[in-house]
C-alpha angles and dihedrals in degrees: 000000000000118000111226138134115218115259100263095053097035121156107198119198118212128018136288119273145198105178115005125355123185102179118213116277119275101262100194131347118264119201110201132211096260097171091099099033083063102066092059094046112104115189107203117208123175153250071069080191113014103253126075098250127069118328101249097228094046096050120190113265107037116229120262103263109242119259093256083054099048087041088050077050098049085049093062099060107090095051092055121121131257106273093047091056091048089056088044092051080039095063095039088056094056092049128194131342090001122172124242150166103245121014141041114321130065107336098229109228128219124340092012092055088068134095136174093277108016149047107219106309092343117092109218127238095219088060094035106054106152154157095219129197090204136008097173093250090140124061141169128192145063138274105315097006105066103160118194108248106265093019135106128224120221149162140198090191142011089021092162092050102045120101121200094194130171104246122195102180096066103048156089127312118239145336070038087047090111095039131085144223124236109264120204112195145177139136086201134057119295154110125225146166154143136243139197121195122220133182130227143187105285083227086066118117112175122046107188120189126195128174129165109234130192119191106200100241091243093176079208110200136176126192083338098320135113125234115179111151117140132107140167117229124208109224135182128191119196119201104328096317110115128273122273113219133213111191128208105190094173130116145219105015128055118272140183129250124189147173147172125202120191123220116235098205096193089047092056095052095045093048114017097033104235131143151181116324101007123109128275111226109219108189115201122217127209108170140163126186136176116189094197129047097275128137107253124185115185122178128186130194140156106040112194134187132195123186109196085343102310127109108260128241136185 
C-alpha cells in the first residue's frame, strides 16, 4: 500500500532543503518491485498492548545495544544516503557546545531564538497564517503510540522501539495553544511514520504538499564523534505510482518542507486503471528515520495542501 524502499536502499526523489523545496513534476508513473520492500513494512496500531502505559515487550528506556551490534552500526556509515550525510556535515560544522534554538547546547535567547517561522520550539501564528490542512488537534491512541486522528502508523524498521507521542512543547501558538504537533521518537535504529490518503478531481493537475519539521538538535557523540545522522523526509504518492520524497535533514529550529507532484493522467489509466470522472488517491508521508542509536527527536506540524494552486479541502 505504501511505496517505500527500506532505509538502507532508499531512493529519495527531489532535492535537500533548508528553507522551500518544490521538487520537479512526476514525469511517468513508475510502479516499483515492492515484494521485498513488505516484508520489512510494519503497520502500528495501537493500544500495542492493550492498556494505556508501556507496551510490555518494547520497555522505556530501550536497552543499550551490545558492541558487535554499534560496530555493525559504525560499519554502515559510509554506505548512508545523502541526507543523512548532510545532517551528519551539518553537526560537524557547528561544532561543540554549540548553541541552538532547540536541543542540547546552549538555548539562544531573543532575537537569536527566532527564525523565520518560529520562536524557540512555537511556531507563530503571524508566520503561520494558514489555512492548514492539519495541525495535529485530534489523536487516538495510548501512551507511546499517540496516532493523529485519520491518519496510519507505521514503520520499515525498529517498529518495537519507535514512540508517536502529542507533544505540547513543540508546537503552534494560539487558537492552536491547547493542540500538539506529531512527535516521532527512538534511541535505536528505525524509521517510522505515519500517512493519511486523500482524493481528488480526476481534472487536477498539480498535488502540493507543505509541513513545518523540527529535528530535536540531539548533538549525538560516541567515544568523541558525532553522529548525527538522522533526518525526516516529506513524501507524496498520486494514484498507485510510487511516492515522491523531499528530505530535511536539519536540526534544532523549525523548517519547511514542500513538494508538488504532478499527475500524469495517461499514466494513471494505463497503469492504475482510473478514468474520467473517479477519484484520484493522493497518500501523505510524514517519516523519520535514524540509521545509528541516537536520540532523535522529529516533530511535525501545519500541514498544508494545495490542489492547482488552491488550498485543499475535503
Amino acid at each position: 500500500m505504501r511505496s517505500r524502499k527500506p532505509l538502507f536502499t532508499a531512493i529519495f526523489i527531489g532535492a535537500l532543503v533548508i528553507v522551500l523545496t518544490v521538487g520537479a513534476a512526476q514525469a511517468d508513473c513508475k510502479l516499483s518491485d515492492w515484494s521485498a520492500w513488505q516484508a520489512n513494512y510494519t503497520s502500528i496500531e495501537p493500544p500495542r498492548d492493550g492498556s494505556g502505559g508501556n507496551p510490555a515487550d518494547r520497555p522505556i528506556p530501550i536497552p543499550n545495544p551490545g558492541d558487535a551490534e554499534l560496530q555493525a552500526w559504525v560499519n554502515s556509515i559510509s554506505a548512508l544516503p545523502s541526507p543523512a550525510m548532510t545532517a551528519h556535515a551539518e553537526e560537524v560544522a557547528r561544532g561543540d557546545d554549540h548553541s541552538t534554538i532547540v536541543g542540547h547546547g546552549p538555548a539562544k535567547g531573543e532575537p537569536d531564538s527566532r527564525n523565520a517561522w518560529a520562536t524557540g520550539g512555537v511556531l507563530r501564528d503571524d508566520s503561520n497564517p494558514g489555512p492548514f490542512f492539519e495541525t495535529f488537534d485530534e489523536w487516538y491512541g495510548n501512551t507511546w503510540t499517540w496516532v493523529p486522528h485519520q491518519w496510519g502508523a507505521y514503520a520499515y524498521r525498529g517498529a518495537k522501539h519507535v514512540t508517536f507521542d502529542r507533544e505540547q512543547v513543540h508546537k503552534d501558538e494560539s487558537p492552536y495553544d491547547g493542540g500538539y504537533s506529531l512527535k516521532i521518537a527512538s534511541t535505536s535504529p528505525f524509521e517510522a511514520g505515519v500517512s493519511r490518503t486523500i482524493y481528488v478531481p480526476y481534472k487536477t493537475e498539480t498535488v502540493t504538499v507543505e509541513v513545518m519539521y523540527l529535528l530535536y538538535d540531539h548533538g549525538g557523540k560516541h567515544g568523541g564523534n558525532v553522529w548525527t545522522y538522522d533526518w525526516v523526509s516529506l513524501g507524496i504518492k498520486g494514484g498507485c505510482c510510487d511516492a515522491e520524497w523531499v528530505n530535511g535533514p536539519y536540526h534544532g529550529q523549525w523548517l519547511p518542507l514542500k513538494h508538488t507532484i504532478t499527475l500524469d493522467k495517461a499514466a494513471l489509466q494505463a497503469k492504475c486503471n482510473l478514468k474520467e470522472g473517479d477519484k484520484i488517491p493522493i497518500m501523505i508521508f510524514l517519516q523519520a528515520q535514524s540509521p545509528l542509536p541516537e536520540n532523535t527527536n522529529a516533530y511535525f506540524d501545519n500541514v498544508r495542501v494545495w490542489v492547482d494552486g488552491e488550498p485543499y479541502t475535503e
